[in-house]
DSSP file (Angstrom, degrees, kcal/mol; ACC not computed):
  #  RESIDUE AA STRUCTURE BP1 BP2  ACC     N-H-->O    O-->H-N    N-H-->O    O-->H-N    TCO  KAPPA ALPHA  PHI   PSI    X-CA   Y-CA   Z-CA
    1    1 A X              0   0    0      0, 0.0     2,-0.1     0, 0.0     5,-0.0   0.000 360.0 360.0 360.0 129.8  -21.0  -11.0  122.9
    2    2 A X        -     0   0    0      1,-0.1     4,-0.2     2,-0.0     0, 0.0  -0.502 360.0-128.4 -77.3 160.6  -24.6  -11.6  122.7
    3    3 A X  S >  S+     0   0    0      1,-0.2     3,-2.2     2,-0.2    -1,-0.1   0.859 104.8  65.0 -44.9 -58.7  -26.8  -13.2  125.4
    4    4 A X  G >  S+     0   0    0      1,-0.3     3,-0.6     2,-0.2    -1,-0.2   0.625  93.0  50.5 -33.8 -32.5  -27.9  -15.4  122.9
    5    5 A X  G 3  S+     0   0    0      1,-0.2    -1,-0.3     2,-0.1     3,-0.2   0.733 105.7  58.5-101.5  -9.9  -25.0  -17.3  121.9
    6    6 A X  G X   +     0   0    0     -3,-2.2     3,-3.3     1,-0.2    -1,-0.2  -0.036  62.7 122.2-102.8  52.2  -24.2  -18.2  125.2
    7    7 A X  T <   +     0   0    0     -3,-0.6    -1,-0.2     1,-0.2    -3,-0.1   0.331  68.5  61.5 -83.9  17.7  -27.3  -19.8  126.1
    8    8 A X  T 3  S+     0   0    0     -3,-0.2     2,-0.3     1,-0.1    -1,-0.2   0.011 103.6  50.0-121.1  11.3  -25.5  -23.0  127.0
    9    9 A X  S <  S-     0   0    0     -3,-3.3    -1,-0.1    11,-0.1    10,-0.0  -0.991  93.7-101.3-143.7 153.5  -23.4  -21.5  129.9
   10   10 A X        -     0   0    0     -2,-0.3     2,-0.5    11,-0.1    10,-0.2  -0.170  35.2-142.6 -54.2 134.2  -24.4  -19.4  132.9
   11   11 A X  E     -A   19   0A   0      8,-3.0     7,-2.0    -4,-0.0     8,-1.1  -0.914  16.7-164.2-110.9 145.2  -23.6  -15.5  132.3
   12   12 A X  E     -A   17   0A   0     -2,-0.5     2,-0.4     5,-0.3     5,-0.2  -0.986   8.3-163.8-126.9 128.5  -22.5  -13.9  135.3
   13   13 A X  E >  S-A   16   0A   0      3,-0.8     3,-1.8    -2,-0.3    -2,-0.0  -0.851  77.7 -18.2-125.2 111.7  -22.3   -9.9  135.8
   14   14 A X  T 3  S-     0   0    0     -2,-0.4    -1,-0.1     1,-0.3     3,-0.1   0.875 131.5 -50.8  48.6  25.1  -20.2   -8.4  138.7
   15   15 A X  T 3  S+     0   0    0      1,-0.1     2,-0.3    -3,-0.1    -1,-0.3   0.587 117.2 109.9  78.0  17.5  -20.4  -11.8  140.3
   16   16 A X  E <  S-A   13   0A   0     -3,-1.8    -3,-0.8     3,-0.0    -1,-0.1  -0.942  71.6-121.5-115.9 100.3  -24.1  -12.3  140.1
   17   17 A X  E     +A   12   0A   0     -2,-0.3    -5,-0.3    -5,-0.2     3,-0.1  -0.097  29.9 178.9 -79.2 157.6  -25.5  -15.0  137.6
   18   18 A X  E    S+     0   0A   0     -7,-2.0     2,-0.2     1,-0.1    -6,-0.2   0.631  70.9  20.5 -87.9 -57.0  -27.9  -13.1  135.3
   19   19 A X  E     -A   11   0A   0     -8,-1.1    -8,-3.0   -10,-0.0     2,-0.4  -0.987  58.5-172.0-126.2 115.8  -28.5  -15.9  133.6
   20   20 A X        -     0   0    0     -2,-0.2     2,-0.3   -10,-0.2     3,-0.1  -0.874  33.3-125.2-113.2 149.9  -28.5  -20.3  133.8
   21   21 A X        -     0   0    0     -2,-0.4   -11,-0.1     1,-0.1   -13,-0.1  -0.849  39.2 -89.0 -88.2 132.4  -29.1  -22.2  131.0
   22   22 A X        -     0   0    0     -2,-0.3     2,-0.5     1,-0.1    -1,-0.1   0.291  46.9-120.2  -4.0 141.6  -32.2  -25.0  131.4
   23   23 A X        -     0   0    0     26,-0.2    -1,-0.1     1,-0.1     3,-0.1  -0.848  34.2 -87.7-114.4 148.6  -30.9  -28.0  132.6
   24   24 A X        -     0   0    0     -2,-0.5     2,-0.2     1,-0.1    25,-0.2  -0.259  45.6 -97.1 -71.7 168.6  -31.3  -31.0  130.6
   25   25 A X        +     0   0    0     23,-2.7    19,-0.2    25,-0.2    25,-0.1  -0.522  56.0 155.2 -81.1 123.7  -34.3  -33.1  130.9
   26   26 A X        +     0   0    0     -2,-0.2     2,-1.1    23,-0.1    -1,-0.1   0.331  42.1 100.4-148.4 -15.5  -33.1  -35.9  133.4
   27   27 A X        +     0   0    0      2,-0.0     2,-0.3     0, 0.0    24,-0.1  -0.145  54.2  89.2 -84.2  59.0  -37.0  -37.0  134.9
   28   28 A X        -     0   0    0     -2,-1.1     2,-0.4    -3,-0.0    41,-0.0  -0.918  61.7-134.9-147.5 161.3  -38.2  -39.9  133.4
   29   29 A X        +     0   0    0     -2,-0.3     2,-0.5    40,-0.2    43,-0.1  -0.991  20.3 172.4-131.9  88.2  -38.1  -43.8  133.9
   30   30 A X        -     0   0    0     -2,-0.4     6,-0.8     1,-0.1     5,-0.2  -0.811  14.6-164.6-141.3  93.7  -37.5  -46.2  130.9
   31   31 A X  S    S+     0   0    0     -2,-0.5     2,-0.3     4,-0.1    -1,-0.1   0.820  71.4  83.4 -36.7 -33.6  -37.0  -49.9  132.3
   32   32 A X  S >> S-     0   0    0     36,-0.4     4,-4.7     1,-0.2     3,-0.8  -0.442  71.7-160.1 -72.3 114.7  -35.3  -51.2  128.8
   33   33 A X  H 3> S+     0   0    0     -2,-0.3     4,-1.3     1,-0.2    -1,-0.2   0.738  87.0  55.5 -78.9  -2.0  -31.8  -50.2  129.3
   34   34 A X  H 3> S+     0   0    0      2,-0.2     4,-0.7    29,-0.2    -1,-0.2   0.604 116.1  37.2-100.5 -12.2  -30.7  -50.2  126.3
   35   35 A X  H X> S+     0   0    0     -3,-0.8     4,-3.1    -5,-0.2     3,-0.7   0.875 107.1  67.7-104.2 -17.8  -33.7  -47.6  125.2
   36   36 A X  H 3X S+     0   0    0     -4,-4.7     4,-1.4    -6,-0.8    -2,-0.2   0.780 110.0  39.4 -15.3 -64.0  -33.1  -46.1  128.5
   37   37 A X  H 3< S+     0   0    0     -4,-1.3     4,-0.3     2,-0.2    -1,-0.2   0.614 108.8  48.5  28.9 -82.0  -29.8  -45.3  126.6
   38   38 A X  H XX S+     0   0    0     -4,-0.7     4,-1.8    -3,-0.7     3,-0.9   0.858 110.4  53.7 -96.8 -52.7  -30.3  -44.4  123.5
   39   39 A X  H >X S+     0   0    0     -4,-3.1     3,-4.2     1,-0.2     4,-1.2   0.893 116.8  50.6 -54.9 -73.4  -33.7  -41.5  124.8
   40   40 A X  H 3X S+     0   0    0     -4,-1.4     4,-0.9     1,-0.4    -1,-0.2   0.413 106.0  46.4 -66.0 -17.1  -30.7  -40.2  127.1
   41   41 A X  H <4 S+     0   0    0     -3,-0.9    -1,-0.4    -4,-0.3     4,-0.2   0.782 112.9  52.5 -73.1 -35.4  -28.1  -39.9  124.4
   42   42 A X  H <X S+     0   0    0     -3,-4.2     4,-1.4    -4,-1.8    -2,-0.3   0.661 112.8  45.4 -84.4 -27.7  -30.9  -38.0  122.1
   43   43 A X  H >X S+     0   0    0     -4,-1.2     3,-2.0     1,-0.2     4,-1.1   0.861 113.6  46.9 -77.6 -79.5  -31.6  -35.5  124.9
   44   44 A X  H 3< S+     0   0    0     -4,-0.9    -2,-0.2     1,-0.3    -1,-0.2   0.708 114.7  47.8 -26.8 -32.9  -28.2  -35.0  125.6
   45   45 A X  H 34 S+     0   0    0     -4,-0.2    -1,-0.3     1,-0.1    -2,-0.2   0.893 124.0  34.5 -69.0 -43.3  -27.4  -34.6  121.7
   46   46 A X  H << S-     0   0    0     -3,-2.0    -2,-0.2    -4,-1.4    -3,-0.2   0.964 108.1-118.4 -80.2 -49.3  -30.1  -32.4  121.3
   47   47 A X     <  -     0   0    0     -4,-1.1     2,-0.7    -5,-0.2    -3,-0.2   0.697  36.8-167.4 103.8  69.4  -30.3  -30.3  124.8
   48   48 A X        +     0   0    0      1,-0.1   -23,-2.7   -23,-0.1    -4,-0.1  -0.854  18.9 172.9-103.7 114.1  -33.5  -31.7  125.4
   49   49 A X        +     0   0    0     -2,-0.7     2,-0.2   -25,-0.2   -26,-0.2   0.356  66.1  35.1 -94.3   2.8  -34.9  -29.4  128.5
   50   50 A X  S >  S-     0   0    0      1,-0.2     3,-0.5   -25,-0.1     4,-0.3  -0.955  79.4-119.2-140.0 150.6  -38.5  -30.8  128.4
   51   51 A X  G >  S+     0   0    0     -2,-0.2     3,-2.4     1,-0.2    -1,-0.2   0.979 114.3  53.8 -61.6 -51.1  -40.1  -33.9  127.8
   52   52 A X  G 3  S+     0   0    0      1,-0.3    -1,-0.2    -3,-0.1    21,-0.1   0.633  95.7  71.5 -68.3  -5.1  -42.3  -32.3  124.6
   53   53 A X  G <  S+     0   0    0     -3,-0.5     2,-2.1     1,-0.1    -1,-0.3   0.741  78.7  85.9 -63.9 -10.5  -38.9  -31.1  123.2
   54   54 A X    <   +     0   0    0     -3,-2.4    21,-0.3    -4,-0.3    -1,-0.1  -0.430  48.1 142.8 -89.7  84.2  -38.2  -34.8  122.3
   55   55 A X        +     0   0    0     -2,-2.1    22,-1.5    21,-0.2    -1,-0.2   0.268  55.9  44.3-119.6  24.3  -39.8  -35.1  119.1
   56   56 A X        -     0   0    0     21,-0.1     2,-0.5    -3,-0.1    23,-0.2  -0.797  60.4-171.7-149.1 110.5  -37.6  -37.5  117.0
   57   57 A X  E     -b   79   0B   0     21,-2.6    23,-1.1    -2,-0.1     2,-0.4  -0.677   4.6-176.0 -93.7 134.9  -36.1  -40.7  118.3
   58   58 A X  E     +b   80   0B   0     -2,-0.5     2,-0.7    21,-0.2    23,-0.1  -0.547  30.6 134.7-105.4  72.7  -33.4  -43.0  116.3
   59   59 A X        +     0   0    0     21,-1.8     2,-0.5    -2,-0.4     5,-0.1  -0.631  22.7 144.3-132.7 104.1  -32.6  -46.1  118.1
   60   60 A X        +     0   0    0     -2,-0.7    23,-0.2    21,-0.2    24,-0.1  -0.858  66.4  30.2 -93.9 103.5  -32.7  -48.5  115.4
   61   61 A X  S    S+     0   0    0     21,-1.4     2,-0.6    -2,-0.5    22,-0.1   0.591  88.5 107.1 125.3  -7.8  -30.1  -51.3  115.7
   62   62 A X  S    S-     0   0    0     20,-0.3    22,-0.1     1,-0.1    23,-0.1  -0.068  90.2-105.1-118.0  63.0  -29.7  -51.5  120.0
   63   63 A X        -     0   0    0     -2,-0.6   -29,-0.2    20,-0.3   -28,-0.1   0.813  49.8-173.7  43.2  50.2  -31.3  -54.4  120.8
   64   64 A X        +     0   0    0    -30,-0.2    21,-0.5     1,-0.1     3,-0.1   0.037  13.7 169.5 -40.7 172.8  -34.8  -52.8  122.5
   65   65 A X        +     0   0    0      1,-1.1    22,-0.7    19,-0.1    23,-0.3   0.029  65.9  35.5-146.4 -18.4  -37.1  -55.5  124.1
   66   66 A X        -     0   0    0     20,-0.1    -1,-1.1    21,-0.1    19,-0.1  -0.776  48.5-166.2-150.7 157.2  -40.0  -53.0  126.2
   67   67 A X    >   +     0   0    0     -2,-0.3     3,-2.0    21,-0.2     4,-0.2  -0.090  51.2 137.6-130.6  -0.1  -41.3  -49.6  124.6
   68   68 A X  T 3  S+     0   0    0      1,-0.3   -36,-0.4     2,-0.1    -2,-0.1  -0.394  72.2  23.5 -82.2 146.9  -42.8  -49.1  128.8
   69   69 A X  T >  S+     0   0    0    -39,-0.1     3,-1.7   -38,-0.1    -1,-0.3   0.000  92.4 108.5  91.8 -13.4  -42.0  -45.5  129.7
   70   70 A X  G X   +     0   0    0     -3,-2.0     3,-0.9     1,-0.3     2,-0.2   0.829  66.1  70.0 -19.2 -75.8  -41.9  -44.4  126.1
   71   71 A X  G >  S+     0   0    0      1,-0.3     3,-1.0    -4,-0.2    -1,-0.3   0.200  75.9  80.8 -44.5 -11.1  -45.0  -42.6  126.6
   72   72 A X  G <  S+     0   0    0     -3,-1.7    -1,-0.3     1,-0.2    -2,-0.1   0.560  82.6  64.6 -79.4   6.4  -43.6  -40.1  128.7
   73   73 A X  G <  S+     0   0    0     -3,-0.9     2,-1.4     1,-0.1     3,-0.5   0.145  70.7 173.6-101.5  16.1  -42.5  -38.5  125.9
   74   74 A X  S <  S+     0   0    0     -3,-1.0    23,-0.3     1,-0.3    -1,-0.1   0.078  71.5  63.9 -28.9   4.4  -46.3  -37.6  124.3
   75   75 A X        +     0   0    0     -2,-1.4    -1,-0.3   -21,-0.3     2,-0.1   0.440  62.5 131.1-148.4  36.3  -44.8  -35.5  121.5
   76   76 A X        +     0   0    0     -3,-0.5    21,-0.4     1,-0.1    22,-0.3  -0.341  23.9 175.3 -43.8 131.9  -42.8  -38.0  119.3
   77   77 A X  S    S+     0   0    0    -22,-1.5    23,-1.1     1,-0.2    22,-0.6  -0.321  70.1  25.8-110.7   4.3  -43.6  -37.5  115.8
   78   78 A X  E     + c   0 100B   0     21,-0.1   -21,-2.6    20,-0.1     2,-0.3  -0.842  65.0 179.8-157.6 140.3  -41.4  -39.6  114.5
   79   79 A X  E     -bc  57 101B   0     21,-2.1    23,-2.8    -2,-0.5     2,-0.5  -0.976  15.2-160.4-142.1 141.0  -39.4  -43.0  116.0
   80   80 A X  E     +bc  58 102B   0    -23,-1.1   -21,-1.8    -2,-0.3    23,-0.2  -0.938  28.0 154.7-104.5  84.7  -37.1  -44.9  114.4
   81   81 A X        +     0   0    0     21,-1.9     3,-0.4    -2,-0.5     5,-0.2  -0.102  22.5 165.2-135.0  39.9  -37.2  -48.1  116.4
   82   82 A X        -     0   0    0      1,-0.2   -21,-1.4    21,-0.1   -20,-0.3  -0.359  53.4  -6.2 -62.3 148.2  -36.0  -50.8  113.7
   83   83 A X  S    S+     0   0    0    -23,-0.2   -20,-0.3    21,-0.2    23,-0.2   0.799  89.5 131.7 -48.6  93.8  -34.7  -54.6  114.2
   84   84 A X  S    S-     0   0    0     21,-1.0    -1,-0.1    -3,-0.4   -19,-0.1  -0.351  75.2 -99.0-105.0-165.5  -34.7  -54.3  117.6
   85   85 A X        +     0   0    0    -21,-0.5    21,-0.1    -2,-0.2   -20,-0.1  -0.045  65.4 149.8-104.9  18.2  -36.5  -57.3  119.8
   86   86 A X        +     0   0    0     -5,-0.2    21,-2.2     1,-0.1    22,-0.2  -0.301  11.7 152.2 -55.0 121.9  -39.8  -55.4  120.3
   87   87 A X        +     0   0    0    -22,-0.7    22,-0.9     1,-0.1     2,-0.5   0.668  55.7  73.2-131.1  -9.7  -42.6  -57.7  120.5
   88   88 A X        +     0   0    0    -23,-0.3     4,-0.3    20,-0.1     3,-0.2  -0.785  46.5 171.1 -85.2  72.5  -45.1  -55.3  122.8
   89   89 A X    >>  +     0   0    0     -2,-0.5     4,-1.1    21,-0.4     3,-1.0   0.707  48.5  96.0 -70.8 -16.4  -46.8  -52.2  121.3
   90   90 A X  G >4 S+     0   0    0      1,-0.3     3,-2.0     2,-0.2     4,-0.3   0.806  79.8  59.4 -64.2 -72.9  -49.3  -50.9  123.8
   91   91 A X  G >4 S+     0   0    0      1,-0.3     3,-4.6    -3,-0.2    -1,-0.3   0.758 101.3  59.3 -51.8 -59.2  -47.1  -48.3  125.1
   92   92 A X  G X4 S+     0   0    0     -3,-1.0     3,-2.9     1,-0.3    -1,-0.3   0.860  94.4  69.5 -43.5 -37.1  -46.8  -46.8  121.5
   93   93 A X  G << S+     0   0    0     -3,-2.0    -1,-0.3    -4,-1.1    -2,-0.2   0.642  90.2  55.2 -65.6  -2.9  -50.3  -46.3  121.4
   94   94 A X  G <  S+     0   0    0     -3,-4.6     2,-0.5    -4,-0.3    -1,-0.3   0.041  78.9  85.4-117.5  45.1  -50.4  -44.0  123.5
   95   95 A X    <   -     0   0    0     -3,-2.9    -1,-0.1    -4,-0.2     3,-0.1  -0.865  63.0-179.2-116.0  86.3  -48.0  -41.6  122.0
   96   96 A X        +     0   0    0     -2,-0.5    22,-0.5     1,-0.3    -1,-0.1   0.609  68.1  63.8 -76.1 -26.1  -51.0  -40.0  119.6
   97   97 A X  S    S+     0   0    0    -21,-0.4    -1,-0.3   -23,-0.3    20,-0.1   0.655  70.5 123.0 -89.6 -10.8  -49.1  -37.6  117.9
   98   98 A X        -     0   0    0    -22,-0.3    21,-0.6     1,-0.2     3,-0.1  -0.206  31.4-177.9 -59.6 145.1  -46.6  -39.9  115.9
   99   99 A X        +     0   0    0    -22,-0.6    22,-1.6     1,-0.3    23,-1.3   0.567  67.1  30.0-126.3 -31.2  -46.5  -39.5  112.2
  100  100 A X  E     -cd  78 122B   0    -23,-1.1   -21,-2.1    20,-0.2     2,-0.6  -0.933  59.6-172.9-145.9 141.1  -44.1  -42.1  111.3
  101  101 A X  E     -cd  79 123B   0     21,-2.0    23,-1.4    -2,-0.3     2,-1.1  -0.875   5.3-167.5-135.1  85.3  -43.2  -45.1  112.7
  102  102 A X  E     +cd  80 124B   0    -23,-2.8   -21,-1.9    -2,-0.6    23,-0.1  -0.668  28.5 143.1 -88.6  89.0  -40.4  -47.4  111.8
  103  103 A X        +     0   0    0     21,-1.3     5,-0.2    -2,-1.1     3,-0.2  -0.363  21.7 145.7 -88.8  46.5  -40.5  -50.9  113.3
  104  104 A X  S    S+     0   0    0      1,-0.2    23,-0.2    21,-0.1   -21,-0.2  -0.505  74.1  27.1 -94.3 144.2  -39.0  -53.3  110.2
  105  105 A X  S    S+     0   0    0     21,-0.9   -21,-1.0    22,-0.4    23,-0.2   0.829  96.1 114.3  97.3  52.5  -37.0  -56.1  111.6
  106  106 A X  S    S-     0   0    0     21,-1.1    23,-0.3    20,-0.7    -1,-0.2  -0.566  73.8-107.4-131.9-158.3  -38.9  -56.5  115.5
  107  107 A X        +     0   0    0    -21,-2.2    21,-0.1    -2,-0.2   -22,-0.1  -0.016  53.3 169.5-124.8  22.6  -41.0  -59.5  116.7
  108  108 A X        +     0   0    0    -22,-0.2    22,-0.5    -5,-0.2    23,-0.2  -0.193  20.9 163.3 -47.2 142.6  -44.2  -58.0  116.5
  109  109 A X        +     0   0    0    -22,-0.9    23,-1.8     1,-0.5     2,-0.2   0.830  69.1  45.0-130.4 -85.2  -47.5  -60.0  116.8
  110  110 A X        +     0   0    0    -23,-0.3    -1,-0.5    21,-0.2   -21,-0.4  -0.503  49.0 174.5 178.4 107.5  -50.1  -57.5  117.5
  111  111 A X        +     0   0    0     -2,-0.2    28,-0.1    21,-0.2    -3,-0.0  -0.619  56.3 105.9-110.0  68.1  -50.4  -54.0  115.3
  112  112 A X        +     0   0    0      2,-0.1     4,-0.3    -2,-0.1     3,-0.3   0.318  65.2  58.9 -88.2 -14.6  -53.5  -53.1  117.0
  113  113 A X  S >  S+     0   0    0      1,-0.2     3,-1.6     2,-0.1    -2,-0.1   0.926  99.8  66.8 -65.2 -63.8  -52.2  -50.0  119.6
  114  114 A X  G >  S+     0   0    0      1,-0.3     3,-3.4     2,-0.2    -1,-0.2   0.723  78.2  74.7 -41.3 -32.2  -51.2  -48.5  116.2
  115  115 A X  G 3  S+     0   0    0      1,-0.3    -1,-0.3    -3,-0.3    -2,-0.1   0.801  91.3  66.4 -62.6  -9.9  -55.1  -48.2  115.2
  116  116 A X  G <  S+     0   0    0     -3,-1.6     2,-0.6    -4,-0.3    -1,-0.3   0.113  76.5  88.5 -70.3   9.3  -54.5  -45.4  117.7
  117  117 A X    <   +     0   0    0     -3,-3.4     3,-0.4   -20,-0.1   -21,-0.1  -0.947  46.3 165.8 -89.8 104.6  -52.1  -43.2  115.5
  118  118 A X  S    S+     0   0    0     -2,-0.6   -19,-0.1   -22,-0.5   -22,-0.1  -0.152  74.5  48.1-112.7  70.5  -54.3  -41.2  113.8
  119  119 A X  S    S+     0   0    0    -21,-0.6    -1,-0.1   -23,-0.0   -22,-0.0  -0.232  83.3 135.9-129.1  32.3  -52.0  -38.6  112.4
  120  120 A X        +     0   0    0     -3,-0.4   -20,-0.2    -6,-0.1    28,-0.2  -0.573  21.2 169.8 -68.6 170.1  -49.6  -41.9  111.2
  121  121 A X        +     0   0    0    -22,-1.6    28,-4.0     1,-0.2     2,-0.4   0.044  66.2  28.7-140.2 -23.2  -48.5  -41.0  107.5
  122  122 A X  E     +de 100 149B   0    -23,-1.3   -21,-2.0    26,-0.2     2,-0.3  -0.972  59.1 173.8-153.8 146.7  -46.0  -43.9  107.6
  123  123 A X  E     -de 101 150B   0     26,-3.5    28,-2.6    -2,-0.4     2,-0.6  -0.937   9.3-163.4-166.2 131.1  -45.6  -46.8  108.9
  124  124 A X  E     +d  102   0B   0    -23,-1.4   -21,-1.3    -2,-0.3    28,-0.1  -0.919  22.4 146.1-129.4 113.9  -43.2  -49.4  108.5
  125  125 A X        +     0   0    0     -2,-0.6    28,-0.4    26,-0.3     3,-0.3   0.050  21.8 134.6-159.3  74.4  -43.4  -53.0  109.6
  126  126 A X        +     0   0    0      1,-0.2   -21,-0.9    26,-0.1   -20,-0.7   0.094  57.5  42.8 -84.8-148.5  -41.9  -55.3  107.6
  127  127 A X  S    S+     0   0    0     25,-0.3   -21,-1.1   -23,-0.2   -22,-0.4   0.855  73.4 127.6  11.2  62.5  -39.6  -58.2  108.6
  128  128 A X    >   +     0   0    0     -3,-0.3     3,-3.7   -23,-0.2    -1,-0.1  -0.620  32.7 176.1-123.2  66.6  -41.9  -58.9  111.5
  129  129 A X  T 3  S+     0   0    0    -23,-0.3   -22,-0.1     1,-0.3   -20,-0.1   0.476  78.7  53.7 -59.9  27.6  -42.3  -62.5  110.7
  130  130 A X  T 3  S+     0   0    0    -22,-0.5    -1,-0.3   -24,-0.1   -21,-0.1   0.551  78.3 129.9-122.3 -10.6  -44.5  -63.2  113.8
  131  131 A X    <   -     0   0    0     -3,-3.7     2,-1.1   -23,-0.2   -22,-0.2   0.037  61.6-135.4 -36.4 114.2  -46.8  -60.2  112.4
  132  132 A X    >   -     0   0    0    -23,-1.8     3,-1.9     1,-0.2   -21,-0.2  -0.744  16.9-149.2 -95.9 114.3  -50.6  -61.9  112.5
  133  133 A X  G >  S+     0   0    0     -2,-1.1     3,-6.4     1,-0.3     4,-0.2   0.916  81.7  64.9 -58.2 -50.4  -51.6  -60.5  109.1
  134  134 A X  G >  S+     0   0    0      1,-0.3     3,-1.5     2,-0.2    -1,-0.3   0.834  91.3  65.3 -20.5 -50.5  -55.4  -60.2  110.0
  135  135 A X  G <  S+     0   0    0     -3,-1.9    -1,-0.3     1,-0.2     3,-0.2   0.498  90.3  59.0 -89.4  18.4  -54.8  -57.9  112.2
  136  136 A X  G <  S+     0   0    0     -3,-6.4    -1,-0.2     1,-0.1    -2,-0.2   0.355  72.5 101.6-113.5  36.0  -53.6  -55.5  110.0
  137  137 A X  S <  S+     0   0    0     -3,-1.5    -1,-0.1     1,-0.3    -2,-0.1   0.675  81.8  45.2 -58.2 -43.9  -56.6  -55.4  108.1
  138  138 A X  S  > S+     0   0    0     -3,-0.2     4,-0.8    -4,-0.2     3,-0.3   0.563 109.6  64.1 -92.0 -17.8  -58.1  -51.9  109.8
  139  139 A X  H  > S+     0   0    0      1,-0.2     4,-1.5     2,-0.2    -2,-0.2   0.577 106.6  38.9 -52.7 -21.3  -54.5  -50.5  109.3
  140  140 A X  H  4 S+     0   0    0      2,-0.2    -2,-0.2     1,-0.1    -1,-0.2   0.512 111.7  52.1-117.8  21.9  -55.0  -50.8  105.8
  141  141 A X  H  > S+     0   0    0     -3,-0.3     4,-1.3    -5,-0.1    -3,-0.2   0.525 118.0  46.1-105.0 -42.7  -58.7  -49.6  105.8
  142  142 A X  H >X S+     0   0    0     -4,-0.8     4,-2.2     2,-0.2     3,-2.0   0.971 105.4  54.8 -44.5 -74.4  -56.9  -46.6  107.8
  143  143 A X  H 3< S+     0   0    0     -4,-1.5    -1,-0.2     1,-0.3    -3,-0.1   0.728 108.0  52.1 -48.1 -53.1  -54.2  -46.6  105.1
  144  144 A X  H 34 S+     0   0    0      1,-0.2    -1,-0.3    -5,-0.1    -2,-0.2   0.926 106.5  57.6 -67.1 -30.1  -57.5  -46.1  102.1
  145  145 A X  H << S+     0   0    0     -3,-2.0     2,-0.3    -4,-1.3    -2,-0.2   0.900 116.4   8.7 -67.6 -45.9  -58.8  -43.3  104.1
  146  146 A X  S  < S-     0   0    0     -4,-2.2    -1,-0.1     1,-0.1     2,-0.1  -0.917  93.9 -72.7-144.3-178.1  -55.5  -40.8  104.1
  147  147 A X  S    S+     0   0    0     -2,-0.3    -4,-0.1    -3,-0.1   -26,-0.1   0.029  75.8 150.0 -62.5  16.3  -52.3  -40.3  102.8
  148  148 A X        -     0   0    0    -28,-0.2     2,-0.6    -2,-0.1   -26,-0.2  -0.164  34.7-155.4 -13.6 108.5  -50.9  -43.2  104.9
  149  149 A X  E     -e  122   0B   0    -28,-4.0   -26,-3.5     2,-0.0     2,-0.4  -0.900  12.4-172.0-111.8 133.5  -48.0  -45.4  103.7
  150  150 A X  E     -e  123   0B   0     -2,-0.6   -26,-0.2   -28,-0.2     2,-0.1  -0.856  14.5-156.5-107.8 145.3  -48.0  -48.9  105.3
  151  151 A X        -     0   0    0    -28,-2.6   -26,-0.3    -2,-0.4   -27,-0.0  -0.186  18.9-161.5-107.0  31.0  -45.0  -51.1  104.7
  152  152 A X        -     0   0    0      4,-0.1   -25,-0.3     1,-0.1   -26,-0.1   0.430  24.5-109.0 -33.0 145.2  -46.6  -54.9  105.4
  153  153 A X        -     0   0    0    -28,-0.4     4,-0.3   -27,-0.3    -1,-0.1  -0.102  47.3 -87.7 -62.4 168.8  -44.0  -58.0  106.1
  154  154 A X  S >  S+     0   0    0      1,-0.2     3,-7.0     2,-0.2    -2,-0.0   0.958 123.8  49.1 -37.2 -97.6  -43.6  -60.6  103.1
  155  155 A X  T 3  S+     0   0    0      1,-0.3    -1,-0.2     3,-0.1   -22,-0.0   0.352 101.0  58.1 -42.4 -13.4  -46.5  -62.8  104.2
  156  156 A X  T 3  S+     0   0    0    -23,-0.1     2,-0.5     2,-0.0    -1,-0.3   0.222  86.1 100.0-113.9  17.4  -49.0  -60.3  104.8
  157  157 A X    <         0   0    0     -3,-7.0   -24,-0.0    -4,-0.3    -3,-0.0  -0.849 360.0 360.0 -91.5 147.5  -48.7  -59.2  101.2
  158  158 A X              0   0    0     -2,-0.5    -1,-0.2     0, 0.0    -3,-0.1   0.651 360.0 360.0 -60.3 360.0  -51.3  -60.5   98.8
């Protein structure tokens, strides 16, 4: 038996560990319990032993309200954070590496932290009827510069 394959249990030799496997990642703070939740389920799925391991989130569907604590998590490239009750972005903005960004189906008002992705490549936020279309005006001036796709509600297509 290789070392390798047991790299999720502690190997012990003549009664002396050799080896413990990293312990999952358990130090971080995320008021919203329900994304509280859903990050702790994805480290646990994954065996996420670091915060920068965590670099795809899913929690589409579990009723979100706050993104605050997100950020501890600086090396998301991708979240999936669809009709939830999200109505607050500033925590996303400061997660700079994300590359695609699914919010369809939130309460969003205010895309401007986004103008603070620059490596998005997608970005999604339709069915955000509270969405003030103006302001996604330098998203889509972004959007002419690189390969960007932006995904606009109803009302804030021409």
């Amino acid at each position: 038996m290789s070392v390798s394959s047991c790299k999720n249990y502690s190997v012990s030799v003549n009664e002396n560990v050799v080896y413990t496997p990293p312990s999952i990642f358990k130090d971080f703070q995320i008021a919203d319990q329900q994304l509280f939740d859903c990050v702790q389920q994805t480290i646990y799925d994954a065996r996420i032993t670091r915060a920068e391991d965590l670099t795809t989130l899913n929690c589409s569907n579990a009723g979100i309200k706050s993104l605050s604590g997100l950020d501890k998590f600086f090396a998301l490239k991708e979240v999936n954070l669809a009709d939830n009750q999200i109505a607050d972005l500033s925590t996303i903005g400061n997660l700079g590496r994300l590359e695609i960004v699914k919010l369809q189906g939130n309460l969003i008002k205010n895309p401007a932290p986004l103008l603070q992705l620059l490596h998005l490549k997608q970005l999604d936020l339709q069915e955000n009827p509270m969405l003030i279309c103006k302001d996604t005006a330098q998203l889509i001036a972004n959007q002419n510069k690189t390969t960007t796709r932006i995904l606009l509600p109803a009302h804030c297509v021409n």
